[in-house]
C-alpha positions, 0 to 999 in steps of 0.5 A, a space after each residue: 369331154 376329157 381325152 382318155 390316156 393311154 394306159 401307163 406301160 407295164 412296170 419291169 415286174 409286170 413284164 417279169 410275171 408275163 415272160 415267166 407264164 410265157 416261159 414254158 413250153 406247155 402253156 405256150 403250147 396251150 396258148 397258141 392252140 386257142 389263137 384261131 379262137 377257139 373254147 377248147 377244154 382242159 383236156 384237148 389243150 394238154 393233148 395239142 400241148 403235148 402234157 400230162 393232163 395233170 400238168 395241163 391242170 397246173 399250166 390253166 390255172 396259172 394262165 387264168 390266175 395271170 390273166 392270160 385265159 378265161 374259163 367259160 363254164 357250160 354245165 359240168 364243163 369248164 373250156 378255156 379261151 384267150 382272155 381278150 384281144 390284147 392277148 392274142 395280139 402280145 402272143 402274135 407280136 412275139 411269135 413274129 420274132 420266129 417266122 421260119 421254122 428250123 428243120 429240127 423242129 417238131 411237128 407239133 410245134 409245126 401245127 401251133 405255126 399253123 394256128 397263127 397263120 390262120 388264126 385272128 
């Protein structure tokens, strides 16, 4: 039996693409309110990311199509969760860069710092 390699590392656009779903506000908003994993609908997620539910629309399925969220359908009902492990792990190993909160920070972003305290 052959040892398995570890995966090539991500080419430069890779990591672009990456860094741009990452980008905005909304969708890192709706990320970090599935790190204490958690299947939330469309709805909840645009309510904790603090959008519209229409952006909220466009904000999933850019997440989905990268990747980065899996639908998990229930009858009429579609909920979103983290992809996988890997995910969680990208999202709590950037967000190590910003332990402390400014006191100028919003309380919602408060409530997502609380989601990778007690989340995974």
């Amino acid at each position: 039996m052959q040892p398995t390699r570890p995966p090539a590392p991500a080419t430069r656009f890779q990591v672009a693409k990456l860094g741009s779903l990452l980008a905005d506000p909304g969708r890192a908003g709706m990320l970090l309110a599935l790190m204490d994993g958690t299947v939330r609908p469309a709805g909840e997620l645009a309510r904790m990311a603090g959008v519209a539910p229409s952006t909220a629309s466009g904000h999933l399925k850019r997440l989905v199509a990268g990747e980065l969220l899996r639908v998990v359908d229930q009858g009429r009902h579609r909920y979103y969760m983290l992809a996988d492990a890997d995910v969680a792990h990208v999202i709590e190993t950037l967000s190590l860069g910003h332990r402390t909160l400014s006191a100028d920070c919003p309380e919602r972003d408060r409530h997502f710092n609380s989601f990778l305290s007690t989340g995974r």
